[in-house]
N, C-alpha and C positions, 0 to 999 in steps of 0.2 A: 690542224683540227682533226685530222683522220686520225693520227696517231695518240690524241688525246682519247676520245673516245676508245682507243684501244686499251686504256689498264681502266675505264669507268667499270665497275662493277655494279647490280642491283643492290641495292640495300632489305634489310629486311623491316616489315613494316608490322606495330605490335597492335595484337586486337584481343578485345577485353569486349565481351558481350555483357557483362554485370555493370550496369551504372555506379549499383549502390548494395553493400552487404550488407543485408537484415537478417539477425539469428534471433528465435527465439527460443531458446534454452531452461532447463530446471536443472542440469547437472551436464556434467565435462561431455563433450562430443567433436566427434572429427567429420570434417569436410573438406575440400575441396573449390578452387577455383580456377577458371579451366581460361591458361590462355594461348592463342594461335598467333602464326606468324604468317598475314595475305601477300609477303612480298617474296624477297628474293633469297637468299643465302642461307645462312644459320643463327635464328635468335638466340642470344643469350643477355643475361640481366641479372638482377638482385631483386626482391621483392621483403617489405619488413610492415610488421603493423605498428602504430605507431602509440599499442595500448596493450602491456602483457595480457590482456583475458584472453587474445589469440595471436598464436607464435603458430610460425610457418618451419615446417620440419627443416625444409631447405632454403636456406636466405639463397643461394646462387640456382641459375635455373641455366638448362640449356639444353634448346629441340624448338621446333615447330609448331608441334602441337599437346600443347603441356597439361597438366592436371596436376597443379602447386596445394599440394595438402597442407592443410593447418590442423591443431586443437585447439578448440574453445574451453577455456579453464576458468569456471566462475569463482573459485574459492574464493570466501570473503567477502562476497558477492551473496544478498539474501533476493529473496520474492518482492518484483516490483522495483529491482533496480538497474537503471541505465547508461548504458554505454554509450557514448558517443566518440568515433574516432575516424581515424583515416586507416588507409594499407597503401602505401605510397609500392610503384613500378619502376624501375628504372631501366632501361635495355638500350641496344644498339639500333632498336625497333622503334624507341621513342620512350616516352614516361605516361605515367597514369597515375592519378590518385581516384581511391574508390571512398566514396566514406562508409564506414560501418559501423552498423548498430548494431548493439546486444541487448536483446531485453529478456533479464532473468524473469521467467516465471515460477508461481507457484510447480513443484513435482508432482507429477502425476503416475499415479499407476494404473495400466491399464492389463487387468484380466480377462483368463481366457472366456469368461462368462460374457465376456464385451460391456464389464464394468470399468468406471473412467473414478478414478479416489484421487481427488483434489486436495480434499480436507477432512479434517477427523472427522465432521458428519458424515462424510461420503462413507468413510470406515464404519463409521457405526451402522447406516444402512446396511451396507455389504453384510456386515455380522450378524442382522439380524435376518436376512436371507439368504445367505450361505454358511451359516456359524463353524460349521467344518473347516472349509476353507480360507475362513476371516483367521482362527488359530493357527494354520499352514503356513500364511500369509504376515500373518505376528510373528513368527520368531527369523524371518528374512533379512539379510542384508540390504534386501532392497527399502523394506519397510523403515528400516533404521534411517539409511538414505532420505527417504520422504519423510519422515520425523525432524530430520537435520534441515533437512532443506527449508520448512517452515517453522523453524526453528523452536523445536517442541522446546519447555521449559524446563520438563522433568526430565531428560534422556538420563541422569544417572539413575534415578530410581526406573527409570524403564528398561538398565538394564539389570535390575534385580526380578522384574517382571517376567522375563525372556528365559531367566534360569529357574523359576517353577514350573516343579513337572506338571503340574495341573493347569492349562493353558485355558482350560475356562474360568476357573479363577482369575488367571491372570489379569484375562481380558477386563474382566469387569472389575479387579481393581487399576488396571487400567483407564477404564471409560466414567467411572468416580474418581481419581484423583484428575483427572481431564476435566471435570465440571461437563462430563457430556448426560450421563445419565444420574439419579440418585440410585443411593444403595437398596436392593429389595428387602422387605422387612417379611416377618413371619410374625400370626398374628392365631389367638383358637378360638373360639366360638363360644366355650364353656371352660374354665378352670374345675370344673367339678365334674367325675364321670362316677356315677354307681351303680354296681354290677350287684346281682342276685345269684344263688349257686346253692346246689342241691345240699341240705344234711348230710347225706354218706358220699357225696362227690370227689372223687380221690383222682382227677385227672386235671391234664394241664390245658387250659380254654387259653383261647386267642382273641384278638380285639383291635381295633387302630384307633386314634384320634387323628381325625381331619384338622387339617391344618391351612390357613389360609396363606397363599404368599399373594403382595401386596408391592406391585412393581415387576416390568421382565428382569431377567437378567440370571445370573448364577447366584446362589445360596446356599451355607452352610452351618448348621448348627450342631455340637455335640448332644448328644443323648444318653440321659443316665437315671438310672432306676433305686429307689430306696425304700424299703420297708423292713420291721421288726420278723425276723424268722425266712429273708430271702424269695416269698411267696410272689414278687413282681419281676419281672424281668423284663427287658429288653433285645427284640430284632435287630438291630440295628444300632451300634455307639454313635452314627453320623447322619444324618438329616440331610440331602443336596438335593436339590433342585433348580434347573436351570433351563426352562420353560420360556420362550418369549411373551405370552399372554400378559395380558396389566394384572391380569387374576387368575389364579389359577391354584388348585388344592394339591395338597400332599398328605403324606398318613405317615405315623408314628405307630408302629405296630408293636404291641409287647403281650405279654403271656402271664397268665394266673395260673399259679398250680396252686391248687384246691388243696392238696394234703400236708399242702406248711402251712395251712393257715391253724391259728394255735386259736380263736375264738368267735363268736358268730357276728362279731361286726370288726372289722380291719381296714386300716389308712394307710396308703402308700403317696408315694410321689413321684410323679419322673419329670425330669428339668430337662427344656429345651434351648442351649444358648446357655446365655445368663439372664435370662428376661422374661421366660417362661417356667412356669411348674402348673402342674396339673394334679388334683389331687383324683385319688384312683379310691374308691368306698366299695369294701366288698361286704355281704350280707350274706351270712349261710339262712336261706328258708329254715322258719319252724318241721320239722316231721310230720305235724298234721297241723290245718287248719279247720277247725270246725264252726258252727253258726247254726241257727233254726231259723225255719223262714221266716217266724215272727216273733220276738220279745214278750208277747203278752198273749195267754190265751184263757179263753172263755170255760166255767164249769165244765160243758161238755162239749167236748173241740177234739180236732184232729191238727199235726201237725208231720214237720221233717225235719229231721236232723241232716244236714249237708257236712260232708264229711272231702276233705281236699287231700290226696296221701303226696304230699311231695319227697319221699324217699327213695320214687323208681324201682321198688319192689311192692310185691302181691303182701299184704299183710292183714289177719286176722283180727278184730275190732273185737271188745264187748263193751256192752254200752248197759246202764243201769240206774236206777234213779230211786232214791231213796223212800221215794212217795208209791204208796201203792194203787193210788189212782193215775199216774202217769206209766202207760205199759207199752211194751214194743212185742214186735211180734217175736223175736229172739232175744238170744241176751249174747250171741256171739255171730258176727258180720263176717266174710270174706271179702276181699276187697280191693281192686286196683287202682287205677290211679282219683277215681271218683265216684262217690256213691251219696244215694240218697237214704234217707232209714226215717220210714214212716213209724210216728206212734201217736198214741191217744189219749185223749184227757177226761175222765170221767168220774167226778166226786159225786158220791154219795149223799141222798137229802141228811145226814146226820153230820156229814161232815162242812158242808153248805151252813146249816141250822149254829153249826158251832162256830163258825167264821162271824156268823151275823150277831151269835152273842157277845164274841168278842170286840163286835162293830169293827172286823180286820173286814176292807173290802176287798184284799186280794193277799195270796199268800208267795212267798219268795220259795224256789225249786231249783234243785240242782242237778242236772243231767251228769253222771260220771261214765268218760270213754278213759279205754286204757286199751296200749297195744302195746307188743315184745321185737322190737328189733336189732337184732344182732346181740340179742344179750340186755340189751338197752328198753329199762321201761320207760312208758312214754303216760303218761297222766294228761289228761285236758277236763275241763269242768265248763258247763255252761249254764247259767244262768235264765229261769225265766219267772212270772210272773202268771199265777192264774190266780181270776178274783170276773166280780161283774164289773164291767167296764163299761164308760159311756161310750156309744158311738158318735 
């Protein structure tokens, strides 16, 4: 008996503190299962799982106190799907079976803002509160990755997405063929804009048309200008705006030059898109506007001639009236941009007496103004009425 116990040797004894492997996984990752040996000598074994999703680097193992690496390989494998398996032990320490679960999850990404993107909503939050970053973020391998993972539908045309350089575009045609947002539209307020502009005006004025966008998101529309003699132009051939707001305005700015217009009323157009025009109405102001403060006045009355000079220069008036009872106190004004010119009405009892024989109750009178600018005569006539009127 003495001598038997003399070649007994301790055995070694195998310890597995894991019951049971639960991974929960969105994409391929390495671990670890850590086993020891509480007895005697030197463990050694084989370890296999008994379901390729996870393969153990080393089937043969041999130490004490081990750390048996695996990879978990979901390919083929989507969000929501489960494994159920074994990892069988074999050693000179004993056996173990462990079972193990894999449960693929949806891919996540977590940014450094300590945003968690499960799903294209989460993406499109993120975009609309980091939109810098969300485009950063788009053209990633990682993102592609999380696209795969749940198995986006479009990945070929998302990677026509990824190769425009204009990445906010991208996005939002992205997040419209996604069915996540509708596309923003542009929208104006008036198709009709008319402008007024001075008679001798020979300079180039500027102008915008407010534009409404209708939806967040990026937008784009060409811009193009059309009129007879080149007189419209356009700021800008491109329209973008890309505003989170549900509403939010934008401008379309373009420029009149005054000295291609070839006549005193002129139509242009400028097109937004294909779905917008705007028509643009220019009017050059008369040189003068003239008026009396009243239409009709009495045998013996006072009145005024109101005189408007829209030419932006100082210019010399005469004014004259073919009746010699209608009289001003000159017959030649100076005059800048507005002037009143008093005169008076005073008929004669022979000229009265002869109205009455003709049973005329009032006679028709014509005020004539004439002014010289640049060369340019200017003619105006007005019209009044003196007679007894009822009140």
């Amino acid at each position: 008996m003495e001598m038997m116990q003399q070649f007994e040797y301790p055995l070694p004894i195998l310890k597995i503190l894991a019951e049971k492997l639960v991974i929960e996984t969105s994409k391929m990752e390495r671990g670890s299962l850590s086993v020891d040996n509480i007895g005697s000598g030197l463990l050694q074994g084989s370890v296999m799982s008994n379901n390729p999703a996870l393969k153990f680097e080393l089937e043969k193992f041999s130490g004490n106190q081990l750390s048996l690496q695996y990879i978990v390989d979901i390919d083929g494998l989507k969000a929501g799907d489960l494994v159920q398996s074994d990892i069988v032990i074999i050693s000179n320490g004993g056996e173990k079976i462990i079972p193990l679960i894999i449960k693929v999850v949806p891919y996540c990404i977590y940014t450094e803002d300590g945003f968690k993107i499960s799903t294209l909503k989460d993406f499109l939050t993120y975009s609309k509160k980091y939109p810098l970053k969300a485009r950063q973020l788009f053209v990633t391998s990682e993102f592609m990755a999380f696209l795969m993972s749940n198995e986006y539908e479009f990945l070929e045309i998302f990677d026509y997405f990824v190769k425009d350089t204009n990445k906010e575009r991208a996005l939002e045609n992205f997040f419209v063929l996604s069915k996540l947002k509708n596309r923003a539209v542009l929208q104006v307020a008036t198709n009709r804009v008319e402008l007024e502009v001075g008679p001798l005006q020979k300079d180039i004025v500027t102008h915008q048309i407010p534009i409404n966008k209708i939806g967040w998101g990026y937008v784009e529309a060409d811009v193009s200008a059309r009129s007879d003699g080149d007189w419209l132009n356009i700021t800008n051939a491109k329209l973008v705006a890309s505003g989170f707001a549900e509403e939010e305005s934008v401008f379309v700015s373009y420029s009149v030059d005054t000295s291609k217009l070839k006549s005193k009323f002129e139509k242009g157009t400028i097109k937004i898109s294909n779905s917008i025009e705007v028509e643009i109405v220019v009017r050059k102001k008369s040189y003068f506007s003239v008026r009396t403060n009243r239409n009709s006045f009495e045998y013996d009355d006072n009145g005024v001639v109101c005189v408007t000079n829209n030419t932006g220069q100082d210019v010399l008036l005469e004014i004259v009236s073919k009746e010699n009872y209608i009289k001003f106190d000159g017959k030649k004004y100076f005059m800048g941009g507005y002037a009143e010119i008093p005169f008076t009405i005073k008929m004669t009892a022979l000229q009265t007496a002869q109205m009455a024989i003709k049973k005329q109750p009032y006679s028709e009178n014509e005020i004539m103004i004439t002014a010289h600018i640049n060369d340019i005569l200017i003619k105006k006539t007005i019209k009044i009425s003196v007679g007894k009127f009822m009140n």
